[in-house]
Structure formats: C-alpha cells, structure tokens
SEFI-626634 format. One line per field, with one value per residue: x, y, z of N, C-alpha, C in turn; residue in one letter. Coordinates in steps of 0.05 Angstrom, whole numbers, plus 5000, padded with zeros to 4 digits. Layout:
# residues N
nxx = (X / ...)
nyy = (Y / ...)
nzz = (Z / ...)
caxx = (X / ...)
cayy = (Y / ...)
cazz = (Z / ...)
cxx = (X / ...)
cyy = (Y / ...)
czz = (Z / ...)
type = (A / ...)
***
This chain:
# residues 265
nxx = (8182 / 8152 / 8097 / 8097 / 8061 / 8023 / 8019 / 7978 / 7978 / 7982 / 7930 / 7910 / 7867 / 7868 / 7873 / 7831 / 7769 / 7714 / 7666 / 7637 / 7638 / 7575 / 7541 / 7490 / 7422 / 7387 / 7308 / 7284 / 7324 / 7316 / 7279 / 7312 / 7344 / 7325 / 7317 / 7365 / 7373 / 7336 / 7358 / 7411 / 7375 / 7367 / 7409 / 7432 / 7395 / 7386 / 7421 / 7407 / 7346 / 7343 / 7369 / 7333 / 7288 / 7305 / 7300 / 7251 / 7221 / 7244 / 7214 / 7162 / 7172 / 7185 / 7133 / 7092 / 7111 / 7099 / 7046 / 7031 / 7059 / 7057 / 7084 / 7132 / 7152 / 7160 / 7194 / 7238 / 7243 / 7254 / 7296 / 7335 / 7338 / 7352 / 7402 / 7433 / 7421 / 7397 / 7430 / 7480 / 7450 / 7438 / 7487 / 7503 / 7465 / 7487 / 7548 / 7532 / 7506 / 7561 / 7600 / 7581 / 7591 / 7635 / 7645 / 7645 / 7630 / 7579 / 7585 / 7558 / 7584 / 7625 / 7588 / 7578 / 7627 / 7640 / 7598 / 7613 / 7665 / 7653 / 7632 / 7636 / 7622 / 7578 / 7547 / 7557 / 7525 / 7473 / 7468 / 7460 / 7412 / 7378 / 7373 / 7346 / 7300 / 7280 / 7265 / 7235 / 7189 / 7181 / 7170 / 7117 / 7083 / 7073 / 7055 / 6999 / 6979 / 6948 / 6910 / 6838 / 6794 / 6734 / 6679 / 6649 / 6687 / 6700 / 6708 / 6761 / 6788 / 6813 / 6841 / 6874 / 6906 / 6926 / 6948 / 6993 / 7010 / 7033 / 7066 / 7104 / 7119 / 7139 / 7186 / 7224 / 7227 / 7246 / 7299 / 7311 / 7311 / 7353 / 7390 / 7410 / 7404 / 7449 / 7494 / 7508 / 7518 / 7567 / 7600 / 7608 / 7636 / 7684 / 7740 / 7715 / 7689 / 7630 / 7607 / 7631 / 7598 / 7550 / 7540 / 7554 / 7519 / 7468 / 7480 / 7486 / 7432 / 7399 / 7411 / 7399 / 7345 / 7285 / 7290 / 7305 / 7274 / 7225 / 7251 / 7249 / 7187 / 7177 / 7206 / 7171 / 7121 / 7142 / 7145 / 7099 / 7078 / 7097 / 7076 / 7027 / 7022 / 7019 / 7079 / 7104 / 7117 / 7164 / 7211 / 7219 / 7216 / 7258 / 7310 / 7307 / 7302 / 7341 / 7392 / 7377 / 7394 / 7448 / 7472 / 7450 / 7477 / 7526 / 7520 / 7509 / 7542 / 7617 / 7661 / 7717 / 7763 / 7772 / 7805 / 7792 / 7758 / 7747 / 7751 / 7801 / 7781)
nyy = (5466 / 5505 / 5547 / 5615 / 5659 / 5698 / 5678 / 5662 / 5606 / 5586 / 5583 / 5540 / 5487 / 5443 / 5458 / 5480 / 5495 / 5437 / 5477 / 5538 / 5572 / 5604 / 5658 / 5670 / 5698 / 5748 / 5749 / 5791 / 5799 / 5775 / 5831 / 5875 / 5856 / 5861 / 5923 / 5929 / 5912 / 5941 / 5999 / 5980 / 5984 / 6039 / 6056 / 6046 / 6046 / 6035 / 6004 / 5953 / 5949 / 5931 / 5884 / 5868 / 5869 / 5837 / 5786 / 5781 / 5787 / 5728 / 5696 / 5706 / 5690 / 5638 / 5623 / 5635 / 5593 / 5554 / 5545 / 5541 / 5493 / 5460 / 5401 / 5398 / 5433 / 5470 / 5440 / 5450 / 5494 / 5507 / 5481 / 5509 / 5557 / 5547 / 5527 / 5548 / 5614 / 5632 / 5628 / 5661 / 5714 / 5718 / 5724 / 5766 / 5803 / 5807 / 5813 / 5874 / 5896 / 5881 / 5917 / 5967 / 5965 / 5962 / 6019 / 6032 / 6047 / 6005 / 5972 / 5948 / 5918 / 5894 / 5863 / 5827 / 5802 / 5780 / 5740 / 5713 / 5683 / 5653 / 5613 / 5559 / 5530 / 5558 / 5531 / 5476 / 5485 / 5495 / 5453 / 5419 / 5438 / 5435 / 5373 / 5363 / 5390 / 5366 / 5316 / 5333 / 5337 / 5285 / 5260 / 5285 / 5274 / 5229 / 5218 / 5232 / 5180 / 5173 / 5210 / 5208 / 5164 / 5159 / 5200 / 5226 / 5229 / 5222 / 5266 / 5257 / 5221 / 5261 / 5300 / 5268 / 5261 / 5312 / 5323 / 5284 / 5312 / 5363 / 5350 / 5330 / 5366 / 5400 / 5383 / 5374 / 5433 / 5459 / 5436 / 5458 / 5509 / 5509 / 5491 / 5540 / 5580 / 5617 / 5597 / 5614 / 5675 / 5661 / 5635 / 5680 / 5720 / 5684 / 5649 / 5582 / 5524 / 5496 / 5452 / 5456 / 5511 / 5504 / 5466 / 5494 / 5530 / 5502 / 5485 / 5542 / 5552 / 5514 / 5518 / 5572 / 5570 / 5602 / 5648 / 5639 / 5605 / 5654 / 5688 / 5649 / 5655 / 5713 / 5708 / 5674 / 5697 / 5738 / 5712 / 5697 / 5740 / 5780 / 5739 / 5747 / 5798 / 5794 / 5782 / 5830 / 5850 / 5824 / 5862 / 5892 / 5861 / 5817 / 5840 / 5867 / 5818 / 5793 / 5833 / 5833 / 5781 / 5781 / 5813 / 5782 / 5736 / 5765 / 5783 / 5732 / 5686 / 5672 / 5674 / 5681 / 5658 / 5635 / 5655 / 5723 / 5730 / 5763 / 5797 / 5837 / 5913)
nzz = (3808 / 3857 / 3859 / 3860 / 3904 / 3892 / 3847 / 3788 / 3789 / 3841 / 3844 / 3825 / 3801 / 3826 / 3877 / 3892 / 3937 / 3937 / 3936 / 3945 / 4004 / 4035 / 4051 / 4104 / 4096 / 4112 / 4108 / 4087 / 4045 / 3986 / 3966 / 3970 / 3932 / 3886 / 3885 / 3880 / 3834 / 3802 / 3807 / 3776 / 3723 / 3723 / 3722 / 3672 / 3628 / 3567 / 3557 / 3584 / 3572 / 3519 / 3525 / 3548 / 3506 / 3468 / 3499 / 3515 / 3451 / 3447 / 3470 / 3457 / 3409 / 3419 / 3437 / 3391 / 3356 / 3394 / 3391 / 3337 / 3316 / 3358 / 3416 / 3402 / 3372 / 3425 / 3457 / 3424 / 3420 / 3472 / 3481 / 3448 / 3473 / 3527 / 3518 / 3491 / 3471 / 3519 / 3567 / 3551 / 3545 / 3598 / 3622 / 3604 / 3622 / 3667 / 3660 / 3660 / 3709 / 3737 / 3707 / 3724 / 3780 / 3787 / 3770 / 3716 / 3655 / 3629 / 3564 / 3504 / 3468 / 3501 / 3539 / 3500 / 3493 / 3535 / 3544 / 3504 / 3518 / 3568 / 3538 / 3536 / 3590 / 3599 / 3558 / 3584 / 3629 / 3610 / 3581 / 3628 / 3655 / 3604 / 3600 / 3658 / 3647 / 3604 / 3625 / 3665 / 3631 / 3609 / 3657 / 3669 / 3629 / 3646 / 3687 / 3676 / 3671 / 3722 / 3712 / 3714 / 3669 / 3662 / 3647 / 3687 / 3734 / 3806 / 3852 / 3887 / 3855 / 3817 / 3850 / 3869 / 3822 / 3805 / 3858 / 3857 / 3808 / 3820 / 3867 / 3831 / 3794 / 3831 / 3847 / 3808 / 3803 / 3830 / 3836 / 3788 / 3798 / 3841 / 3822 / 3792 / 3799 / 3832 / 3794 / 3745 / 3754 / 3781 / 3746 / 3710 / 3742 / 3764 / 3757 / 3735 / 3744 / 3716 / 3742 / 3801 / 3811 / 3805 / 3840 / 3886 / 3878 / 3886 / 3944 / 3975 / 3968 / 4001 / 4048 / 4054 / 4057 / 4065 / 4047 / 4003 / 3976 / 3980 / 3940 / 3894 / 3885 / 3872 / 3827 / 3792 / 3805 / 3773 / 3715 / 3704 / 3707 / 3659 / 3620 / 3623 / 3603 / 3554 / 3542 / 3531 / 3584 / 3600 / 3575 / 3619 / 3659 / 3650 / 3649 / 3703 / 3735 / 3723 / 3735 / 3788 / 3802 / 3796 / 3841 / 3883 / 3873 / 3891 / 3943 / 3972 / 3955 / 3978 / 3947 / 3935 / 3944 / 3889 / 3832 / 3802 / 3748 / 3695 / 3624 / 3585 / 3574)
caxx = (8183 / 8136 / 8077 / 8093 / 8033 / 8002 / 8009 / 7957 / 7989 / 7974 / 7903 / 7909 / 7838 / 7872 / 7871 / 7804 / 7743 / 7687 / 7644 / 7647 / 7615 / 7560 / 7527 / 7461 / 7413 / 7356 / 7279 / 7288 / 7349 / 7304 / 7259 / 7330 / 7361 / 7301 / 7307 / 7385 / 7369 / 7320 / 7373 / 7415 / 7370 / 7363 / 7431 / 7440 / 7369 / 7382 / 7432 / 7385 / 7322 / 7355 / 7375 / 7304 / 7270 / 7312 / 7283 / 7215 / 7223 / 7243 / 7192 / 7138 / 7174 / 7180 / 7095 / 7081 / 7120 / 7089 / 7020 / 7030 / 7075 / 7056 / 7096 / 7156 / 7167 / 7164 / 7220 / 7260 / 7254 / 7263 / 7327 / 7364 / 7348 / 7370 / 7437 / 7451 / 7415 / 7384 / 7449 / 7494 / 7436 / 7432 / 7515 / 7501 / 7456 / 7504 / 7561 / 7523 / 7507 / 7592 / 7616 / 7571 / 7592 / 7661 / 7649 / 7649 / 7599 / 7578 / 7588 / 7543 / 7608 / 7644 / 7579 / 7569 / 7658 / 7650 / 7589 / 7624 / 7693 / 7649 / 7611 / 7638 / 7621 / 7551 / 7546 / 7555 / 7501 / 7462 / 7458 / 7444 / 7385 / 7353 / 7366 / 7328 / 7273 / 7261 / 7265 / 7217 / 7165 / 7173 / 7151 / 7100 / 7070 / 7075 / 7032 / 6973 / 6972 / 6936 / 6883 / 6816 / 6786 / 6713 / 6667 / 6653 / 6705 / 6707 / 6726 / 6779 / 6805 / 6818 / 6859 / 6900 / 6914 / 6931 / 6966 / 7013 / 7025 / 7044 / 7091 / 7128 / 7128 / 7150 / 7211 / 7240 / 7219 / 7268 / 7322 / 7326 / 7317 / 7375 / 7415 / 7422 / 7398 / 7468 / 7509 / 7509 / 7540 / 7590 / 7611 / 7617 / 7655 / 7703 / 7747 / 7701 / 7676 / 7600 / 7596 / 7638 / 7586 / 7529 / 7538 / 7555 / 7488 / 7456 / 7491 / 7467 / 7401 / 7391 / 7433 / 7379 / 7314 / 7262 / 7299 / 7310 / 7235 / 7216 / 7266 / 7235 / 7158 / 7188 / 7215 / 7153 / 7107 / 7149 / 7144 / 7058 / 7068 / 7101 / 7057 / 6995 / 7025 / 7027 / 7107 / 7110 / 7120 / 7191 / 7217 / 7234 / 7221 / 7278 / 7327 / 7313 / 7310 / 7374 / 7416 / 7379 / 7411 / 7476 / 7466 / 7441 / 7504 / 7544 / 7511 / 7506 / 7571 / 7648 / 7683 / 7747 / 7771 / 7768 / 7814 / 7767 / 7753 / 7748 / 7774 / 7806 / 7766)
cayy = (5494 / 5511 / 5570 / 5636 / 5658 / 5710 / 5681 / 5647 / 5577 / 5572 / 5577 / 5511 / 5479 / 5419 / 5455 / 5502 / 5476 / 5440 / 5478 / 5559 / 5576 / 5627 / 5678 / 5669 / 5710 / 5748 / 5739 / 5823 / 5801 / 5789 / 5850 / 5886 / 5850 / 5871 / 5945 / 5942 / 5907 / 5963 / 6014 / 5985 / 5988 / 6069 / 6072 / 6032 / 6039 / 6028 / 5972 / 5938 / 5948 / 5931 / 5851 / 5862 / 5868 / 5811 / 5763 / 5776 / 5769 / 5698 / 5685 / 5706 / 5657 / 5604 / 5618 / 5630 / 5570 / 5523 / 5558 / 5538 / 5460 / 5437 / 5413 / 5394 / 5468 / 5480 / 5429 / 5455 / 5527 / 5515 / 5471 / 5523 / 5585 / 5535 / 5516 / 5563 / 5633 / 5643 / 5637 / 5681 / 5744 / 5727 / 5739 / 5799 / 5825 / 5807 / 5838 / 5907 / 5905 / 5884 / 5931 / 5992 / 5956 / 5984 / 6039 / 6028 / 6050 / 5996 / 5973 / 5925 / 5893 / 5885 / 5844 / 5801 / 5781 / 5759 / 5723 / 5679 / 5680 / 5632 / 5600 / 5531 / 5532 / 5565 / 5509 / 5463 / 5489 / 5492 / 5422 / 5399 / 5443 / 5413 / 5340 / 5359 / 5389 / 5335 / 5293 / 5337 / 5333 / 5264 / 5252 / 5305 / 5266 / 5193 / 5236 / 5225 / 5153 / 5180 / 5219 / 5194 / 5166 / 5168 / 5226 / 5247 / 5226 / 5226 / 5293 / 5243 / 5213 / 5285 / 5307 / 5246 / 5270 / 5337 / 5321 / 5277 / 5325 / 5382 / 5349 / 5327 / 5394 / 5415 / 5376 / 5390 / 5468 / 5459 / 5420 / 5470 / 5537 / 5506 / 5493 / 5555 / 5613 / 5633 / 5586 / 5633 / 5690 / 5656 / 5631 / 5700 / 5735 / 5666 / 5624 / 5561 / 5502 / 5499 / 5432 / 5473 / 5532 / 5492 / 5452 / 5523 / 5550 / 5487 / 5497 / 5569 / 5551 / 5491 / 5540 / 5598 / 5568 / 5611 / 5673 / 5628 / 5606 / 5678 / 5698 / 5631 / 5659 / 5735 / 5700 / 5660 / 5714 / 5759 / 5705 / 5707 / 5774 / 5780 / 5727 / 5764 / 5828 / 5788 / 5780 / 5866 / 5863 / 5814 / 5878 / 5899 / 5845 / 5800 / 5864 / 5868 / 5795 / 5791 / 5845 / 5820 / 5760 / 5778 / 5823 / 5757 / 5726 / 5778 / 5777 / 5704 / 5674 / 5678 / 5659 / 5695 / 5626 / 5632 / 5685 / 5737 / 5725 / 5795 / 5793 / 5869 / 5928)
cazz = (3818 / 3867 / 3849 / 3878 / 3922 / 3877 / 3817 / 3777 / 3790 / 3867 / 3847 / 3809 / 3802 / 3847 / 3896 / 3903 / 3946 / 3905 / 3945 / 3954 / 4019 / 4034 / 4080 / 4120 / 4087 / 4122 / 4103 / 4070 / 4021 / 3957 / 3961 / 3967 / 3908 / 3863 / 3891 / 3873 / 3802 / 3785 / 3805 / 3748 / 3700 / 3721 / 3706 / 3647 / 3610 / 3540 / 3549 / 3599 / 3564 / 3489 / 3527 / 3554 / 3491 / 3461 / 3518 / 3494 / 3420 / 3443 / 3485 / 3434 / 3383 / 3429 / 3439 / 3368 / 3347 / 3398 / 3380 / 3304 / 3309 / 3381 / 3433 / 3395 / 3375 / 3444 / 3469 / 3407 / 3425 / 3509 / 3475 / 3435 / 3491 / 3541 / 3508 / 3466 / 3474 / 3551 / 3589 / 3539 / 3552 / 3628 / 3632 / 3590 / 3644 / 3705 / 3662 / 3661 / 3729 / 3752 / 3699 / 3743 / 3812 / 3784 / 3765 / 3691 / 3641 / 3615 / 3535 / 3490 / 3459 / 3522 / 3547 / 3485 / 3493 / 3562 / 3546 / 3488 / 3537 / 3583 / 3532 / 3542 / 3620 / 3605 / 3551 / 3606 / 3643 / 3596 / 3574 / 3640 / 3655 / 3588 / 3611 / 3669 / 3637 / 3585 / 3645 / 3683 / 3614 / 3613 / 3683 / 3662 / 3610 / 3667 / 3710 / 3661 / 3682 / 3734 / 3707 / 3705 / 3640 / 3662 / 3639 / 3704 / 3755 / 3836 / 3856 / 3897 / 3826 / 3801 / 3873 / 3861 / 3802 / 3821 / 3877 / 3847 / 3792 / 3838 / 3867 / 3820 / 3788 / 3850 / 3850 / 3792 / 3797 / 3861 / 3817 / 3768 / 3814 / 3857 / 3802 / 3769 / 3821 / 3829 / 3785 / 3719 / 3759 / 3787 / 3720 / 3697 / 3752 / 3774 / 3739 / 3771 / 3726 / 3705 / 3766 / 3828 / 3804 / 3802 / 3865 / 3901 / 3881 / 3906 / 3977 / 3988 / 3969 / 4016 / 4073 / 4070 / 4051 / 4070 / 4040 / 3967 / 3971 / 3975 / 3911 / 3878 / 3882 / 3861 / 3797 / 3784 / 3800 / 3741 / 3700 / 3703 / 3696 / 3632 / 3590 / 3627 / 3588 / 3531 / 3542 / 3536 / 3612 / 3595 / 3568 / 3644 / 3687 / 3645 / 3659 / 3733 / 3747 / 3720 / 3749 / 3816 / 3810 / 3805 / 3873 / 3905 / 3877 / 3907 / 3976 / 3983 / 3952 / 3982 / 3922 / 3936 / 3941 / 3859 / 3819 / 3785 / 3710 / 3678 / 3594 / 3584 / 3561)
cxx = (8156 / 8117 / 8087 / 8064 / 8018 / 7998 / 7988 / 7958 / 7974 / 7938 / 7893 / 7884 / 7835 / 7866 / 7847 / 7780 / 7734 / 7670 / 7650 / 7628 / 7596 / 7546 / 7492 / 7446 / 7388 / 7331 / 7279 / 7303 / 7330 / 7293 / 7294 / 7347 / 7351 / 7305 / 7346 / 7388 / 7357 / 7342 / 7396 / 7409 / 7366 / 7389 / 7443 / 7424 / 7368 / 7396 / 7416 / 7366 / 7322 / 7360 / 7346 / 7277 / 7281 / 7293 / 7257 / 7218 / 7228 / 7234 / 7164 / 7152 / 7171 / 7139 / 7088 / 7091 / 7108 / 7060 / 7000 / 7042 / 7071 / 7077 / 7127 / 7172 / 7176 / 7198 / 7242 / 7272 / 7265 / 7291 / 7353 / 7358 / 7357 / 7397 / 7453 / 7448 / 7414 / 7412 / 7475 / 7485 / 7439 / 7465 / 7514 / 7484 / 7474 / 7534 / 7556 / 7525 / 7549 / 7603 / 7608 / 7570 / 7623 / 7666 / 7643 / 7625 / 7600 / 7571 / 7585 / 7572 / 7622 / 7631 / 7578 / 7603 / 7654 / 7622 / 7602 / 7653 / 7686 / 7628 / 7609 / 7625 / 7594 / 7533 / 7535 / 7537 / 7477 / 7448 / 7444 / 7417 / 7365 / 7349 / 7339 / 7303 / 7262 / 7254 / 7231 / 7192 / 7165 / 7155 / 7127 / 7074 / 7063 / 7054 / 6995 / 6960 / 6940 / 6905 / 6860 / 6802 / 6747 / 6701 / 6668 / 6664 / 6700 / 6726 / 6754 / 6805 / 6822 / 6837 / 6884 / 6916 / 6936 / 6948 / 6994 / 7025 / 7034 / 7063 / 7117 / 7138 / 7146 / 7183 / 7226 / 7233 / 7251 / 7290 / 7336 / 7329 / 7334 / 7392 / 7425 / 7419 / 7422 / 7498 / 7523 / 7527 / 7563 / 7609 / 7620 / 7638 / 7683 / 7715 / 7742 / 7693 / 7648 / 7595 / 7602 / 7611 / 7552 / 7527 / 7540 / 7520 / 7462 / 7462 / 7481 / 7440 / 7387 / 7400 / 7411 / 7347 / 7284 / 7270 / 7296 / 7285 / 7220 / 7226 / 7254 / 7209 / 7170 / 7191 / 7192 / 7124 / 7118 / 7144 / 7113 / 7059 / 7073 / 7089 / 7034 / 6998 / 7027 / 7065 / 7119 / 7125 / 7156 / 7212 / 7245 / 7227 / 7250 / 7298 / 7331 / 7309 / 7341 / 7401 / 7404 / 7398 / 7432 / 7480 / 7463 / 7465 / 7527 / 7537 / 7511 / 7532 / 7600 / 7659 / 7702 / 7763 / 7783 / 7781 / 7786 / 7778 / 7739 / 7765 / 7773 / 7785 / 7773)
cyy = (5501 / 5538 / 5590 / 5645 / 5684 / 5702 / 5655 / 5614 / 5566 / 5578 / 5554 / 5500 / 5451 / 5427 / 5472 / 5474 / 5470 / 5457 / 5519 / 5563 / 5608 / 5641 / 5661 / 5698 / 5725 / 5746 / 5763 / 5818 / 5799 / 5815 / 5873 / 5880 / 5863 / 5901 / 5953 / 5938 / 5926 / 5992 / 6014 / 5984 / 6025 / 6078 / 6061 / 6026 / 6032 / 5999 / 5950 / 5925 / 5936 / 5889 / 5850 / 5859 / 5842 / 5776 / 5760 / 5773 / 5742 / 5687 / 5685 / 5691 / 5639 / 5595 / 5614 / 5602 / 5547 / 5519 / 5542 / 5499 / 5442 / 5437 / 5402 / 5418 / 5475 / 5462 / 5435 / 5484 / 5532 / 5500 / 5492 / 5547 / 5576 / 5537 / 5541 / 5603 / 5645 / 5644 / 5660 / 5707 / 5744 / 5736 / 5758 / 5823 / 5825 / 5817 / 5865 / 5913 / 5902 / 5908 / 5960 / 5978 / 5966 / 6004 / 6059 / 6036 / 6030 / 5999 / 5945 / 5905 / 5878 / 5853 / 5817 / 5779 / 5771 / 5733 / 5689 / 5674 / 5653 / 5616 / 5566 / 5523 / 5542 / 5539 / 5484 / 5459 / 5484 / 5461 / 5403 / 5405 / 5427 / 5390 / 5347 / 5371 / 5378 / 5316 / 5304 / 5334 / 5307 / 5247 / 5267 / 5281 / 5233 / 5195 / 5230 / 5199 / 5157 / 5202 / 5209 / 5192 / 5164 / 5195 / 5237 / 5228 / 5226 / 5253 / 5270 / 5236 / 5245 / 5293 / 5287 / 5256 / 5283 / 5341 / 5311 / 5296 / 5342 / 5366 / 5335 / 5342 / 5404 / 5415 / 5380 / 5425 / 5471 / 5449 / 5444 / 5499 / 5530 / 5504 / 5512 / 5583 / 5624 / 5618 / 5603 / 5660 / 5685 / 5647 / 5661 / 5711 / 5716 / 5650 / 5598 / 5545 / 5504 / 5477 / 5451 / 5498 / 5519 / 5477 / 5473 / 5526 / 5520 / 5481 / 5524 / 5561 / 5537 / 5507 / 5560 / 5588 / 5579 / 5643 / 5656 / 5626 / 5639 / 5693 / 5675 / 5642 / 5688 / 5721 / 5685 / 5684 / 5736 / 5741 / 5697 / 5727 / 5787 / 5765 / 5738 / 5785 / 5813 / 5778 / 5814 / 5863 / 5854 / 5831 / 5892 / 5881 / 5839 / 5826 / 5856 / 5835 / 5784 / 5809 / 5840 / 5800 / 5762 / 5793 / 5800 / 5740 / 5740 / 5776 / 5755 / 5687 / 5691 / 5667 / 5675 / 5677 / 5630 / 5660 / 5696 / 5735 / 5745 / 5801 / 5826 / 5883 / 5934)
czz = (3831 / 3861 / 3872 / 3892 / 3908 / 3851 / 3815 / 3792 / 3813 / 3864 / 3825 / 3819 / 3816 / 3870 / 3912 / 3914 / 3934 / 3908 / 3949 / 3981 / 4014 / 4060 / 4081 / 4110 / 4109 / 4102 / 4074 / 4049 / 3997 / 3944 / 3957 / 3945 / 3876 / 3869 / 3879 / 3828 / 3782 / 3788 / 3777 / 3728 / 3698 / 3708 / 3681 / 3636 / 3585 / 3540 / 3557 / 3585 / 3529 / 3502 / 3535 / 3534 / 3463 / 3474 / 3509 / 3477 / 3430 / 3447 / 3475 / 3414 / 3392 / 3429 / 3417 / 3354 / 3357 / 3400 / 3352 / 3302 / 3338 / 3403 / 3434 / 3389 / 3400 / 3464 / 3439 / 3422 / 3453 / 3499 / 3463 / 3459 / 3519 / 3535 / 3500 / 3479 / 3506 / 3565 / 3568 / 3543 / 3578 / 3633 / 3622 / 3615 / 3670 / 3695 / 3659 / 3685 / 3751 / 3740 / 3722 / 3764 / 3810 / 3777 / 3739 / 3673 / 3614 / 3574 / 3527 / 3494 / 3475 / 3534 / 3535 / 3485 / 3521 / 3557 / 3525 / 3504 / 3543 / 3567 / 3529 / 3575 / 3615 / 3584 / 3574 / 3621 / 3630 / 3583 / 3602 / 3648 / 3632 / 3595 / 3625 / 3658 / 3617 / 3602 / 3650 / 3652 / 3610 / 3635 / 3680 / 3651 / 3631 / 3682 / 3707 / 3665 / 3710 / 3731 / 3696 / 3687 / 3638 / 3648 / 3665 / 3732 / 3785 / 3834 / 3882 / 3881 / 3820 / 3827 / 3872 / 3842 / 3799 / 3841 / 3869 / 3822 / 3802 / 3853 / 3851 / 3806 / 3804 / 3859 / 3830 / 3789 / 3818 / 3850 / 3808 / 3780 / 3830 / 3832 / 3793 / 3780 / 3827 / 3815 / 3759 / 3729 / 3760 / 3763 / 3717 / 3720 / 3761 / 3758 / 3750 / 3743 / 3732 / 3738 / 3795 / 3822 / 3810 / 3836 / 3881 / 3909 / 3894 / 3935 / 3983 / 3990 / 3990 / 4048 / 4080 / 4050 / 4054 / 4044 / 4000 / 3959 / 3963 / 3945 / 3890 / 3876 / 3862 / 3833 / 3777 / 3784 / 3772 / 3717 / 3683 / 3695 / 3667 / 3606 / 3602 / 3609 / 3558 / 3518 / 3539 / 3564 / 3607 / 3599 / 3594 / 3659 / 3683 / 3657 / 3686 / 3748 / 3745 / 3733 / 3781 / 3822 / 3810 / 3830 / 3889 / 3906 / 3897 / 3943 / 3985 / 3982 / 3965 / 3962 / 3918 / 3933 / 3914 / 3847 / 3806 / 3758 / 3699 / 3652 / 3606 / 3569 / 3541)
type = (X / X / X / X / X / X / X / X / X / X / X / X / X / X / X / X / X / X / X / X / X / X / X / X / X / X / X / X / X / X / X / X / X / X / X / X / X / X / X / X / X / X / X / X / X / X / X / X / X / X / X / X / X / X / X / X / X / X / X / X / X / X / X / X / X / X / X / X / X / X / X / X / X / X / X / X / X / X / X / X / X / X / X / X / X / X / X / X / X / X / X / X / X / X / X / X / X / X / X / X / X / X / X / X / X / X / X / X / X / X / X / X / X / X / X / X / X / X / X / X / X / X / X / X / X / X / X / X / X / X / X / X / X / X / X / X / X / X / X / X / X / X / X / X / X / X / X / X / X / X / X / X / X / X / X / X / X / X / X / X / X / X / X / X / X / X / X / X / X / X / X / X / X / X / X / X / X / X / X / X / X / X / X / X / X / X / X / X / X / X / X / X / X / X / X / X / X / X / X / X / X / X / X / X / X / X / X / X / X / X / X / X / X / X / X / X / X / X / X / X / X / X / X / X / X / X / X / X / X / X / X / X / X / X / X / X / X / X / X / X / X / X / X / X / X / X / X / X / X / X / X / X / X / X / X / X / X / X / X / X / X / X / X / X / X)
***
C-alpha cells in the first residue's frame, strides 16, 4: 500500500536527503543572531537565566575538580557534560527560544521532555564530539614531542613548537565547531538522525565561511569572557549563545525536507 502524501509514511527516512541544504549567509548574520538571542532572554528571563546559572555551576565543578585531581577530572567532567548533561541544557535553550517563535510562553517541564524525547540522537552526538576531543588531547599531548628540552631554547625551537601546536588546535577547533554549530537544533526541531544533522551543519559551515568564522570567534570570545568573570559572566552569555544558535539554525538550514518533531504540550 503505497503512503498517502501527507502522512508520516511518505517521509520515510529512505527517502529524505542525507544532506539538508542551506542559505548564503551575509558577513551581518551573527551580530543579528546574538541581538535576536538576547531578545529571548528579555522575554523569557527567569527560564533563560535559571539554564544559565546551571551552565556555570558546571563549569565551576568541572574547574574546581580539575583544580583539586588534575587532568583526569577534567576529561571525566568534559565526558559526562559532553554525553550526558551539555547537549540536554543546549535543547533546553533552543526549546525556549521555538516555543516564543510560536507564540508560546515558554515552560521548564515542557523543555526538560523534549530534551529527554531526543536524548538518544543528542547521545549520539554526544559521543562523537568526546571521541574527537580525546583525540584532539591526545594529539595535544604528541605536540610536546616538539618542545624544546634545553634550558634556554632558540626562539626558532619554541615557534616550531607553537606553530605546530596551533594548528593542530586549529583543526580540531574546526572539527568540532562544524560538527555541532547547527546539528543540536536540528535534532530538536526535525525528526533527522544525529549523522544527516551533523553532516548538514558541516555543509552550511563550509558554504558560508567567512560569516561561520565570525560566529566561531563570537563564541570563543564569550567563552574568555565567562572564566575572566570567574564563570559569573556564563550566567548570560550560555543563555544568549544558545538561543543565538537556534536563530542561526533557523536562518541557515531548509529542513522542510524533514517532518517537524514537536511532543504535545
């Protein structure tokens, strides 16, 4: 029996692109994603600022922990808010900002059921970002091969160094900010697998590169800024980095392609 044309069926996962396409971004789209992200935290300040002060508490454990045990606390603690914690709060902030793109005033409980809805698929994600960043601290730690065991070195030795460690920072920084810059929305608003979602957000990114670079520094500059505040600043960056990104998802991705994945209120 063949699928009628609205129902669920004819959007069988045989037959959706792997790939969703996306818009051409101008140079202005971040500074505009950050100016719509801070709008919903005007209108949704307690819920906002309540996932925003979660983010920090974890980010002051993950410090105090790898402060106190080293830097095995620290690949414990980037392992469980990888897997487990960090992508369950970031769908919590991109369902605040969809529920007030409909209209809706947003509600805690509503956010924390859609985040365990997709928690196999943020799972997913989840695990592969850690690979790569055990990867990328492995190469981290290879890097050292390279640093000079003299007392006092060739300022040449030390650029070697330096050089080679920058870029290989650089390449996994680029790994994992293509991976996941708009993969996490799309999870939440599409019924799309963690890989189609993931490979997406590495197609936009590679598509408008000057505009992603610019949203890459923005995210890295908040993220100085919040352990400069001691992690206080977290409070509201995490907030408005998060309902940016789902704006950037919205402006960048066509995933109409993909039924919408919305549990009931």
């Amino acid at each position: 029996m063949s699928a009628l044309p609205g129902s669920d069926a004819s959007h069988s996962t045989e037959n959706m692109p792997f790939v969703a396409p996306c818009h051409t971004l101008e140079l202005s789209a971040p500074l505009r994603w950050l100016r719509l992200g801070w709008n919903d935290i005007l209108r949704a300040p307690r819920l906002s600022l309540t996932y925003g002060t979660v983010l920090m508490a974890l980010s002051m454990l993950i410090a105090a922990f790898t402060w106190r045990y080293g830097m095995m606390a620290l690949y414990l603690g980037l392992a469980t808010g990888f897997v487990f914690i960090g992508p369950v709060l970031a769908v919590g902030l991109y369902s605040i900002s969809r529920q007030l793109g409909k209209g809706l005033n947003p509600v805690m409980g509503y956010c924390v059921r859609e985040g365990w809805h997709h928690i196999r698929e943020l799972l997913v994600m989840g695990i592969v970002l850690l690979v790569v960043l055990l990867v990328w601290a492995r190469a981290a730690a290879t890097v050292h091969v390279f640093f000079p065991d003299e007392p006092n070195p060739p300022i040449e030795h030390l650029l070697t160094f330096l050089g080679v460690g920058s870029v290989v920072g650089a390449v996994f920084a680029a790994i994992v900010f293509s991976a996941s810059a708009l993969s996490l929305p799309m999870i939440l608003d599409r019924k799309v697998d963690a890989i189609t979602a993931c490979v997406t957000s590495i197609n936009a990114v590679l598509r408008n590169k000057k505009p992603m670079l610019i949203w890459a520094f923005l995210i890295f500059f908040s993220v100085l800024l919040g352990f400069a505040t001691a992690c206080i600043g977290f409070i509201v960056l995490m907030p408005l980095i998060g309902h940016a990104t789902w704006h950037a998802y919205r402006e960048t991705i066509d995933a109409d392609a993909w039924p919408e994945d919305m549990i009931p209120r």
